[in-house]
VOBA-1610 file (N, C-alpha, C; in pm, whole numbers, padded with zeros to 5 digits, always signed):
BEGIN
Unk+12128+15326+11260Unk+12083+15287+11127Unk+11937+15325+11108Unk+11895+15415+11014Unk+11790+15424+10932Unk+11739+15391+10854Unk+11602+15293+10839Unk+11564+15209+10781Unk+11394+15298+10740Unk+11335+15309+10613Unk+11216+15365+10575Unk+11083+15245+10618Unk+11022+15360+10650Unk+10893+15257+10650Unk+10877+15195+10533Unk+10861+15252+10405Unk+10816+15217+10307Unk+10886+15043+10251Unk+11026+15050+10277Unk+11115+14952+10319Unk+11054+14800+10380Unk+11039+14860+10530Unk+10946+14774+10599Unk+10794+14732+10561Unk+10704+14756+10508Unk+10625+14719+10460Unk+10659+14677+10328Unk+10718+14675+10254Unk+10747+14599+10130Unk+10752+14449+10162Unk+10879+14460+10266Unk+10956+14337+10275Unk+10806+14287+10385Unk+10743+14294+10452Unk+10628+14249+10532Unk+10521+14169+10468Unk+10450+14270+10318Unk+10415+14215+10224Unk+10486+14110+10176Unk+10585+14098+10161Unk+10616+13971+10061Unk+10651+13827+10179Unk+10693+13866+10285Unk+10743+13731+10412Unk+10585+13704+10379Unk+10470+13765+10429Unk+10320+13694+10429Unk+10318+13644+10267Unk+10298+13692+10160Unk+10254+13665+10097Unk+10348+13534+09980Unk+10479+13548+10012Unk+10576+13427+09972Unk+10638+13430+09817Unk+10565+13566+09812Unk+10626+13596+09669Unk+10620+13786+09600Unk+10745+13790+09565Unk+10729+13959+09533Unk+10599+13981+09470Unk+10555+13904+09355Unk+10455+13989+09293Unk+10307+13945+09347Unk+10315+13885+09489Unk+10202+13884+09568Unk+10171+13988+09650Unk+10335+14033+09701Unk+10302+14114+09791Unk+10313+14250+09692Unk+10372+14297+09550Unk+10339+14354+09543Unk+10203+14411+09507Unk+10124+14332+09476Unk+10006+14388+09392Unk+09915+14406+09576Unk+09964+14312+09663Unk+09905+14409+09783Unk+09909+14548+09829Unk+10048+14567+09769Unk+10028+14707+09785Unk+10032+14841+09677Unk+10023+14743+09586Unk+09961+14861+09478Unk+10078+14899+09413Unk+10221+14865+09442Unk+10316+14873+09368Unk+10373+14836+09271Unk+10460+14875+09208Unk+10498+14753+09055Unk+10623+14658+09134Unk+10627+14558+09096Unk+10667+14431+09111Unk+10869+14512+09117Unk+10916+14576+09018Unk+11068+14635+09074Unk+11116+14685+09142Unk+10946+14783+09185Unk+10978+14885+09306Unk+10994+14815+09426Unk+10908+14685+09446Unk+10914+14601+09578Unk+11102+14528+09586Unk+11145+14489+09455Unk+11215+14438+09452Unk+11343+14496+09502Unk+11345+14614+09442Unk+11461+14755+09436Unk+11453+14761+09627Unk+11292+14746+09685Unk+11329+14776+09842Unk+11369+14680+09913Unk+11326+14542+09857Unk+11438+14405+09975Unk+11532+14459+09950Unk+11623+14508+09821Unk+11756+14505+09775Unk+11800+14619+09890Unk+11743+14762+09880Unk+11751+14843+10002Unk+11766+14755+10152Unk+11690+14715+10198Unk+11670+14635+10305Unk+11789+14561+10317Unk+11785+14467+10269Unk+11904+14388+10270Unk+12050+14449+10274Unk+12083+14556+10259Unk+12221+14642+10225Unk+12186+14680+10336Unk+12086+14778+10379Unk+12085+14830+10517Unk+12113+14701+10662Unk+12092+14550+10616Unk+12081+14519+10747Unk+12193+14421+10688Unk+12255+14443+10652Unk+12392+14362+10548Unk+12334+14212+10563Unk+12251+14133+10552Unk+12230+13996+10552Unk+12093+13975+10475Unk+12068+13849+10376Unk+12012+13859+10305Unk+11842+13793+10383Unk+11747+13824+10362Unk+11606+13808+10430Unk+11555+13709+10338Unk+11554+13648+10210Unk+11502+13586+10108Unk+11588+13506+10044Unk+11505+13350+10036Unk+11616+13283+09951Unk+11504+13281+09814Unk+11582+13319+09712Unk+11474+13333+09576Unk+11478+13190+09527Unk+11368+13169+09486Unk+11306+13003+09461Unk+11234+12986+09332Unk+11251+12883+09266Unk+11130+12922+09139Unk+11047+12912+09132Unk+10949+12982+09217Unk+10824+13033+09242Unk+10830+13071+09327Unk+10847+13205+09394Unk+10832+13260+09490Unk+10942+13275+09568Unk+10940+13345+09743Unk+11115+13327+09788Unk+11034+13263+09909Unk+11146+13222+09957Unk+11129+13189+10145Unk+11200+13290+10267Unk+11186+13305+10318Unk+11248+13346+10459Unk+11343+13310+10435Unk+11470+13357+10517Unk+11575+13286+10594Unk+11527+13327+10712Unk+11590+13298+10822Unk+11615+13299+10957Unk+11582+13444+11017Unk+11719+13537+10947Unk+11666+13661+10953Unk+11540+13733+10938Unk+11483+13675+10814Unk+11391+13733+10759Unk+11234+13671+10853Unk+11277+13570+10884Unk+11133+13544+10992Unk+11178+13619+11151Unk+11292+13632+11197Unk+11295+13692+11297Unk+11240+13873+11257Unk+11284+13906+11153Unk+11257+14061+11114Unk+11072+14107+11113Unk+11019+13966+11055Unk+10875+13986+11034Unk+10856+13998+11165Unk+10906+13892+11300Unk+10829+13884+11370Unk+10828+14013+11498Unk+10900+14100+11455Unk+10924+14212+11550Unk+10850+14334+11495Unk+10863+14334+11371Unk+10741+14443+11293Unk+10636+14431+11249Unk+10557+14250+11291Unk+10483+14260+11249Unk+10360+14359+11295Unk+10359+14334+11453Unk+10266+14373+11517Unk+10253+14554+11496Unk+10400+14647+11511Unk+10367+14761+11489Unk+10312+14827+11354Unk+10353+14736+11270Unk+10348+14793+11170Unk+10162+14770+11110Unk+10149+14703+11157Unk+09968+14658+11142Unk+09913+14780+11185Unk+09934+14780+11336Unk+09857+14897+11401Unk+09873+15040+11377Unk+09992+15024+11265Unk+10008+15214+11234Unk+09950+15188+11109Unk+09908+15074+11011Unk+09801+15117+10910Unk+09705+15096+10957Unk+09606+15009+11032Unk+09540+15045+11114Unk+09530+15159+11130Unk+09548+15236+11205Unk+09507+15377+11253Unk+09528+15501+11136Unk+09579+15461+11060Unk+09552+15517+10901Unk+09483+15514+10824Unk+09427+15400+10840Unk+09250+15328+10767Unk+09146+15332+10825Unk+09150+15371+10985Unk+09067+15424+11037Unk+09012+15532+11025Unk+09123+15635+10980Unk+09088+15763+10949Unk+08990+15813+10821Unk+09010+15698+10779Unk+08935+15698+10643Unk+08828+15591+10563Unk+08785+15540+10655Unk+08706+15415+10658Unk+08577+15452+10751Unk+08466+15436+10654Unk+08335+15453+10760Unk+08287+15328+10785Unk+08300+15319+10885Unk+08191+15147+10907Unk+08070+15139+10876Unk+08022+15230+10843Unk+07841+15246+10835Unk+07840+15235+10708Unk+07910+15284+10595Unk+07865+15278+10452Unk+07967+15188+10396Unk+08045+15112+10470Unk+08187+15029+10424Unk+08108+14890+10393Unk+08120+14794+10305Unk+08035+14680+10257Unk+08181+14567+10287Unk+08139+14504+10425Unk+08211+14407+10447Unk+08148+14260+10399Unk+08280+14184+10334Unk+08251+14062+10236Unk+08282+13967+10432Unk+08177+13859+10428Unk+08195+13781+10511Unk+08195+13668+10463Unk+08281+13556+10534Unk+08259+13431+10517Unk+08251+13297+10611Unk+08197+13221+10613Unk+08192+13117+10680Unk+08065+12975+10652Unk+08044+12898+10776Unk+07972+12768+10702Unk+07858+12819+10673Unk+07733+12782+10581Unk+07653+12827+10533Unk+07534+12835+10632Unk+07500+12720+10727Unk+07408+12677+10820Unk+07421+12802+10937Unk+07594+12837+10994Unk+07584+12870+11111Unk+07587+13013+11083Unk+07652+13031+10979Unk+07592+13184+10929Unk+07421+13264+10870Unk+07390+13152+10849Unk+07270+13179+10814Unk+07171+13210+10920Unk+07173+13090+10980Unk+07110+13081+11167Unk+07136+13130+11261Unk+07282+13181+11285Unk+07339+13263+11375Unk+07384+13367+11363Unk+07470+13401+11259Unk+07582+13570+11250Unk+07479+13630+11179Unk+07404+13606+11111Unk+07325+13678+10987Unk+07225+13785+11081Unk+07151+13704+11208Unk+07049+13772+11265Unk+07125+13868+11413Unk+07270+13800+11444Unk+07350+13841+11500Unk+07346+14034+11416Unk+07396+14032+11334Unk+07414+14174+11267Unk+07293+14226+11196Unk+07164+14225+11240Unk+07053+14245+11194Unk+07025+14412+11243Unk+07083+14436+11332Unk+07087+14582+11409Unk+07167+14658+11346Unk+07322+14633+11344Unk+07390+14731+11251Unk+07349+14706+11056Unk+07253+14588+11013Unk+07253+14637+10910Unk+07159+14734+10909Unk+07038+14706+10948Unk+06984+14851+10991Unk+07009+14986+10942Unk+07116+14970+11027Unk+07177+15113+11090Unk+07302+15146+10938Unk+07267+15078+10824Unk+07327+15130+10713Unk+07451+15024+10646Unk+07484+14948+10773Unk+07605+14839+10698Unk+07577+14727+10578Unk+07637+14721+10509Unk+07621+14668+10394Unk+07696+14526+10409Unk+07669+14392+10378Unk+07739+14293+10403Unk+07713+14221+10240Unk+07856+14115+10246Unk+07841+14056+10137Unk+07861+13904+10198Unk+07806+13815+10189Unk+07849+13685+10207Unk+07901+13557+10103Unk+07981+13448+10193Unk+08034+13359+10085Unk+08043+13229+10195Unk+07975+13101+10100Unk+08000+12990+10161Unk+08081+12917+10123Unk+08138+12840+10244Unk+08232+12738+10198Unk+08328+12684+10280Unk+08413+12600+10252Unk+08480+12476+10335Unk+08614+12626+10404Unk+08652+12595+10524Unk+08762+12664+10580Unk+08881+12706+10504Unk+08906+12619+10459Unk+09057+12642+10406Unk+09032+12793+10306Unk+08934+12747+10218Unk+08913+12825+10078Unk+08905+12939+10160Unk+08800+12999+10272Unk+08728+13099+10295Unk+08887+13160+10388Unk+08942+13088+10393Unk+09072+13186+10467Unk+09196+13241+10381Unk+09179+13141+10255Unk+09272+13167+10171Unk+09183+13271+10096Unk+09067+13340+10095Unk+08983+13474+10032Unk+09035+13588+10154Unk+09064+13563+10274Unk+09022+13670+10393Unk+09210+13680+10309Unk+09338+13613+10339Unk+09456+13663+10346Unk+09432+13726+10204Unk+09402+13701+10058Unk+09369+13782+09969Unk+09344+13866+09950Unk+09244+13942+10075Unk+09177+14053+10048Unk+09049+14002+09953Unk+08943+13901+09900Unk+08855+13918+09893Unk+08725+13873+10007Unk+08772+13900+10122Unk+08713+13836+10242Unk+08788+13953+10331Unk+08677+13980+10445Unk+08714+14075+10527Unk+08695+13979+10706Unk+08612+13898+10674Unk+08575+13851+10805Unk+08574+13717+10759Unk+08607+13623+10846Unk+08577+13472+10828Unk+08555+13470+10970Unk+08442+13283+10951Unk+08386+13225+11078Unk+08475+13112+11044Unk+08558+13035+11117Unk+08593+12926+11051Unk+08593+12809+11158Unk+08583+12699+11128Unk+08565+12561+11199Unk+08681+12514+11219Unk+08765+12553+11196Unk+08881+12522+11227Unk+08973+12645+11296Unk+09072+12650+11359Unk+09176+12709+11422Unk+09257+12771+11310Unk+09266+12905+11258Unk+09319+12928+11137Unk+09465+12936+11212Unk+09541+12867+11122Unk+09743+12884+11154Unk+09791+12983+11018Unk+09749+13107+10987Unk+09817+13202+10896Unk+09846+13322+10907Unk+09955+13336+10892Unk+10039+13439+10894Unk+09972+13589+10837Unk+09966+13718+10935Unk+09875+13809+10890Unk+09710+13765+10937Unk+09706+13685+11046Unk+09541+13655+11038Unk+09515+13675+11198Unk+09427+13738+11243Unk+09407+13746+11389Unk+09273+13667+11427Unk+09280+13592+11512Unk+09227+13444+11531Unk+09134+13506+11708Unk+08970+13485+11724Unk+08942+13524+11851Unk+08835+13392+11849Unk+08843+13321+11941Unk+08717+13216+11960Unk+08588+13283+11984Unk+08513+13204+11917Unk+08376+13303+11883Unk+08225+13172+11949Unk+08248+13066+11937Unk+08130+13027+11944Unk+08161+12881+11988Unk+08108+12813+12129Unk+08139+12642+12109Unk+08056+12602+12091Unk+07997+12488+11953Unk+07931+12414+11899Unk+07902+12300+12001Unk+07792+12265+12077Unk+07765+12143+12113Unk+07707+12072+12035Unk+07731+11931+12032Unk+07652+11833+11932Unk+07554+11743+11974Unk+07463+11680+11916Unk+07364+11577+11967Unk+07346+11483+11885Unk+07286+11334+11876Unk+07262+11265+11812Unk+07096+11252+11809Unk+07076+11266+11736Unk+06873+11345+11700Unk+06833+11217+11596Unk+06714+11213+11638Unk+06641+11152+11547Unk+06490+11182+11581Unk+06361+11146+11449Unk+06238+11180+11474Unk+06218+11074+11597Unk+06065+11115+11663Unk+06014+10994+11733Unk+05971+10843+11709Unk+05978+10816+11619Unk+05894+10672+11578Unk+06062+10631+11556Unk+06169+10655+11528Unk+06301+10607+11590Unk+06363+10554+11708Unk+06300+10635+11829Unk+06386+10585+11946Unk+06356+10493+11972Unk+06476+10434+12053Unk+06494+10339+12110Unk+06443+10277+12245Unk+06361+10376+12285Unk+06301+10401+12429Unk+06390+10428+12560Unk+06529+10398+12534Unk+06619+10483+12625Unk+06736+10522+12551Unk+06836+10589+12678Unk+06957+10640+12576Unk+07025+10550+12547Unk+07093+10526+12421Unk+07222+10463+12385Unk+07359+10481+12442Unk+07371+10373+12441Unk+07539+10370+12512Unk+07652+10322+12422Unk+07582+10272+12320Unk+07665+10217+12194Unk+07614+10218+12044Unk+07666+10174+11924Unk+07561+10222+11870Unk+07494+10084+11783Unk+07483+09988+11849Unk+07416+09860+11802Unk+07298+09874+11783Unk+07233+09958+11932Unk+07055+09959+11911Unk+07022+10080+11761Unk+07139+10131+11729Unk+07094+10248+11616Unk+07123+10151+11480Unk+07190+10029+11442Unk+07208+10015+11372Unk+07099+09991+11208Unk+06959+09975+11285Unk+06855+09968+11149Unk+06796+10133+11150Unk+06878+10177+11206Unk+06856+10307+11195Unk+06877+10432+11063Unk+06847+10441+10933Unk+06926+10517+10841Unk+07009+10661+10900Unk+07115+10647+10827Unk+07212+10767+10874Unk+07182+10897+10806Unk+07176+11020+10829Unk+07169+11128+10718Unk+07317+11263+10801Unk+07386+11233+10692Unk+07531+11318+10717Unk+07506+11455+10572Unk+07570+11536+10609Unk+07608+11682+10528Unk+07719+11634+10437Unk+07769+11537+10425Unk+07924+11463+10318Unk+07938+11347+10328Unk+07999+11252+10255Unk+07963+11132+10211Unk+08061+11091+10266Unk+08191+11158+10349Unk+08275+11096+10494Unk+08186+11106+10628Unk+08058+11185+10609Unk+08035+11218+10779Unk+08084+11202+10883Unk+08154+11343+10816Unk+08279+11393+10984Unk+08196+11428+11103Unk+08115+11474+11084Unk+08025+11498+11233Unk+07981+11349+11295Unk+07907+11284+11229Unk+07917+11144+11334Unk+08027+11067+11324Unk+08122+11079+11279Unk+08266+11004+11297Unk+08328+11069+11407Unk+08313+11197+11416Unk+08325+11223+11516Unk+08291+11189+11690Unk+08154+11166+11654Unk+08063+11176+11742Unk+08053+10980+11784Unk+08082+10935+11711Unk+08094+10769+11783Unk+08190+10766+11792Unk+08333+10811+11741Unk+08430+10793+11835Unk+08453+10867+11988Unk+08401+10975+11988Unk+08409+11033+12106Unk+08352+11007+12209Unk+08178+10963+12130Unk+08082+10914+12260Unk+08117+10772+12315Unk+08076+10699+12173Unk+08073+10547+12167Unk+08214+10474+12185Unk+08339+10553+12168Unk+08465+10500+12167Unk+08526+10404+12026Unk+08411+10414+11955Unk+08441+10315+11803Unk+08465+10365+11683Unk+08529+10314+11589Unk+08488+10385+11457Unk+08368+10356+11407Unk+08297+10493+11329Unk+08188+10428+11229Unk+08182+10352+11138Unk+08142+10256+11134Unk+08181+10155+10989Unk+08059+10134+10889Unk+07979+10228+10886Unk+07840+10267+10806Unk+07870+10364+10718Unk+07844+10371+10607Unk+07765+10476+10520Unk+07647+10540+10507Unk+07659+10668+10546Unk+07565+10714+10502Unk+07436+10730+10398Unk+07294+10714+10459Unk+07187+10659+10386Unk+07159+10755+10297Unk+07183+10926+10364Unk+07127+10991+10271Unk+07229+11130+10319Unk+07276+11194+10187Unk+07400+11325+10210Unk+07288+11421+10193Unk+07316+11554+10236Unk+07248+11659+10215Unk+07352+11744+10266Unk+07365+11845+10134Unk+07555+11921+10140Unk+07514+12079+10259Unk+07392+12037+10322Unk+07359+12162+10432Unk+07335+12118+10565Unk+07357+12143+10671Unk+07324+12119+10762Unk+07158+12153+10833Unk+07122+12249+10717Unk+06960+12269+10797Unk+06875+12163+10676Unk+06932+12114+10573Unk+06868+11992+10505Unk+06895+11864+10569Unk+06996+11894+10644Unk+07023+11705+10720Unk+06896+11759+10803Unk+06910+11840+10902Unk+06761+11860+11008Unk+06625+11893+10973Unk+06578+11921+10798Unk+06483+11852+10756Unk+06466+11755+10767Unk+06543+11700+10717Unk+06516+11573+10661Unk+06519+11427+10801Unk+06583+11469+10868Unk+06581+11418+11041Unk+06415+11399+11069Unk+06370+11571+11024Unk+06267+11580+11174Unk+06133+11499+11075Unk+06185+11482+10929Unk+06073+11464+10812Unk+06059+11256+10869Unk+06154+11190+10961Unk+06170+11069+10987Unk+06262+11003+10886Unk+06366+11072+10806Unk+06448+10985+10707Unk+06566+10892+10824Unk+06587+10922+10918Unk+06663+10882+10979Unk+06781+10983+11100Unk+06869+10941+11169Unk+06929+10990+11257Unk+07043+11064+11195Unk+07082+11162+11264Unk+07206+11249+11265Unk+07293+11317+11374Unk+07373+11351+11373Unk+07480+11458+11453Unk+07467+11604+11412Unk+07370+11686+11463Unk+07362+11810+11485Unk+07422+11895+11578Unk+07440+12021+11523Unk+07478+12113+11627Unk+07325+12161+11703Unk+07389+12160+11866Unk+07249+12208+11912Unk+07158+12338+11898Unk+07224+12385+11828Unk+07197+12561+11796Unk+07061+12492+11677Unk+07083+12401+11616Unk+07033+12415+11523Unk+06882+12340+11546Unk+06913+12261+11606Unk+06781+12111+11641Unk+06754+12120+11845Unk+06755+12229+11904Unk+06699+12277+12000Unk+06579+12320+12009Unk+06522+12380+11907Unk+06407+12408+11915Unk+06302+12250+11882Unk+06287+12175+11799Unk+06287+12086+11752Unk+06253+11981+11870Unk+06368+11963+11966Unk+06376+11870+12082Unk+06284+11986+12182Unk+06267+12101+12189Unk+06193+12111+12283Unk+06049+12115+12233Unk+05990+12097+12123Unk+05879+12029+12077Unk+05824+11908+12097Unk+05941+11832+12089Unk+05896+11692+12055Unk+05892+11637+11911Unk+05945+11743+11820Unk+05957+11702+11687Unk+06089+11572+11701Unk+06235+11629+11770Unk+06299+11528+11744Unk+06290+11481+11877Unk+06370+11359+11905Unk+06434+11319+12058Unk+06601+11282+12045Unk+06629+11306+12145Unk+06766+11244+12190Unk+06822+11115+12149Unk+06864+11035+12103Unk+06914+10894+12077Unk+07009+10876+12148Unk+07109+10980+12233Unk+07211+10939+12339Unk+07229+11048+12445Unk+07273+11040+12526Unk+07243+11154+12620Unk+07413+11137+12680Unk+07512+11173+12644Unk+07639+11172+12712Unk+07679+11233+12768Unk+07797+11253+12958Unk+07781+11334+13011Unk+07864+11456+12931Unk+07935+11452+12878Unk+08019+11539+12772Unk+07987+11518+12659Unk+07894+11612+12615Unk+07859+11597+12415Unk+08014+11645+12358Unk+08013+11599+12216Unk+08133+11685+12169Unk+08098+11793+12150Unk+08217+11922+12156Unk+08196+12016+12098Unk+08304+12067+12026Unk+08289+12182+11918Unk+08338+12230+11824Unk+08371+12359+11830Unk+08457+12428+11825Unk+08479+12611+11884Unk+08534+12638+11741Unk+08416+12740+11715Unk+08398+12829+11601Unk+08536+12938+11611Unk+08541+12999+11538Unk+08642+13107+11526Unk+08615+13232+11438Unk+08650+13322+11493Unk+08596+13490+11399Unk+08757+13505+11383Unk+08809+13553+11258Unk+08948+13567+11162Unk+08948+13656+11113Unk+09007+13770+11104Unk+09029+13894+11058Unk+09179+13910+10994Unk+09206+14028+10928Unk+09334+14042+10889Unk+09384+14106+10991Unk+09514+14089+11040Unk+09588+14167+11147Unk+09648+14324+11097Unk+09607+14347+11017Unk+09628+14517+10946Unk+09485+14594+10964Unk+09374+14440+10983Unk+09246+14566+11003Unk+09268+14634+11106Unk+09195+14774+11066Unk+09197+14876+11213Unk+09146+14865+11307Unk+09118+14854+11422Unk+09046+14874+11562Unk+08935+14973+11550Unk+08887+15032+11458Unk+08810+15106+11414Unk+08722+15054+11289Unk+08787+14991+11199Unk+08743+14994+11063Unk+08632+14877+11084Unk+08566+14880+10981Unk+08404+14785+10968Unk+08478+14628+10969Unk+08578+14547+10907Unk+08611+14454+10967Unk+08639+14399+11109Unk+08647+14514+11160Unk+08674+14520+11331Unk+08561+14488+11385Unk+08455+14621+11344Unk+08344+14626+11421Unk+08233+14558+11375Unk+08231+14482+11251Unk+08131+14321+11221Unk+08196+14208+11353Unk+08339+14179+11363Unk+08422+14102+11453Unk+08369+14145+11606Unk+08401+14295+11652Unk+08337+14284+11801Unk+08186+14278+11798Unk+08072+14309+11672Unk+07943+14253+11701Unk+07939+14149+11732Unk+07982+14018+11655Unk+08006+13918+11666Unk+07988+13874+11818Unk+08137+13910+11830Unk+08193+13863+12008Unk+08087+13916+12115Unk+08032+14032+12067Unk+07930+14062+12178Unk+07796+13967+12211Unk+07795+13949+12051Unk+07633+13868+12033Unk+07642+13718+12075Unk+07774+13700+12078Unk+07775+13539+12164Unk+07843+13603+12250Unk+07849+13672+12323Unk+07928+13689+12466Unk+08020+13594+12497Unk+08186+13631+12348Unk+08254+13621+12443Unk+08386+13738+12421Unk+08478+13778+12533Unk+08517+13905+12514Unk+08601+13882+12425Unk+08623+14033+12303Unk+08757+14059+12273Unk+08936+14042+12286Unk+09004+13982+12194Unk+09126+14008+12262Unk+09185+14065+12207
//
């Protein structure tokens, strides 16, 4: 049995994207022509791949076993087709991720290849959004804080976040905390008005929930560590960020645990980028500049 490529990538486009006229406008086709090729597809493999839904189709059985055997070749032969025609040096890759760790870290990370002619576009914002831009196509690279689970997305750990609990000096407590009673006339300053980073961070250290609100939000993470080192009160930083700071003496420690929490960043690409193309090679700068390898 002979089956067209053109076939196979139709029906590929639409399993990722969950609907014909998603996947067709991925590929530049009109919405009948995609349709006319499941219909092909489906005759060729006599069993139907799509249950049509009103809005969009789903898989059947078949149809997720079919993705999952072509997905991988079929990436790497456009891949190596977009390589051929893709310069990384004059190609303007859209990046995305949190605003703080991109700013402080990936930005000066790729300071060499912009240099050298690469053009970058950036975008901030919460995970979900910035992954639902990368499967779109208006995002070429994401950093994300979370573990992306999507279909079409190639996922490499990029960075582990250690955390600290910081505050100015005229705060401490004169030793470390073991709980957080001695912090309690302490004002809080969180990046969101849940402060997931110290909810985090007293349940993990302290073993408790937080049962405080936050004194003062600041929607950035290098404004919570103003505003820390300015004496507004204590926070949960990443150490990337308030290291320099503690080795001043601007901030101090408020707990010293033998395991801080930490957080593992993630670099997300589309699994169709090429091994060549400028989404690739922003991704292995990346991995190089925090040393850790490729997979």
């Amino acid at each position: 049995m002979s089956v067209s490529l053109d076939l196979l990538r139709s029906f590929l486009a639409v399993h990722r994207s969950g609907s014909i006229t998603a996947g067709a406008e991925t590929l530049g086709l009109s919405q009948p022509t995609v349709t006319a090729h499941l219909k092909s597809l489906e005759a060729a493999l006599d069993r139907p791949l799509f249950v049509r839904q009103a809005r969009g189709v789903h898989p059947t059985a078949a149809g997720d076993e079919l993705a999952r055997r072509i997905a991988e070749p079929i990436d790497a032969l456009h891949g190596l087709v977009v390589d051929e025609v893709d310069d990384p040096v004059a190609a303007t890759v859209h990046l995305g991720g949190p605003s703080d760790f991109l700013s402080d870290q990936v930005l000066p990370a790729l300071a060499d290849r912009l240099a050298a002619g690469l053009q970058v576009r950036t975008r901030f914002g919460l995970p979900e959004e910035l992954l639902d831009g990368l499967v779109s196509r208006t995002l070429d690279v994401v950093v994300s804080s979370i573990r992306p689970r999507r279909a079409g997305v190639r996922i490499t750990p990029l960075y582990d976040e250690l955390f600290a609990l910081v505050a100015a000096p005229q705060w401490s407590p004169g030793k470390p905390v073991t709980s957080p009673e001695p912090l309690r006339k302490i004002p809080l300053v969180a990046y969101a008005e849940e402060a997931p980073i110290i909810r985090r961070y007293w349940r993990s250290v302290f073993g408790v929930r937080l049962t405080r609100t936050a004194d003062l939000v600041v929607p950035d993470l290098r404004g919570v560590l103003a505003a820390v080192r300015a004496g507004a009160g204590a926070s949960v930083l990443p150490t990337y960020l308030c290291d320099q700071a503690l080795a001043v003496g601007e901030l101090v420690l408020l707990a010293e645990p033998e395991l801080p929490p930490l957080n593992t960043l993630y670099v997300a690409t589309r699994s169709d980028a090429g091994p060549r193309g400028p989404a690739a090679s922003v991704r292995d700068e990346l991995l190089r500049a925090f040393r850790q390898p490729s997979s």
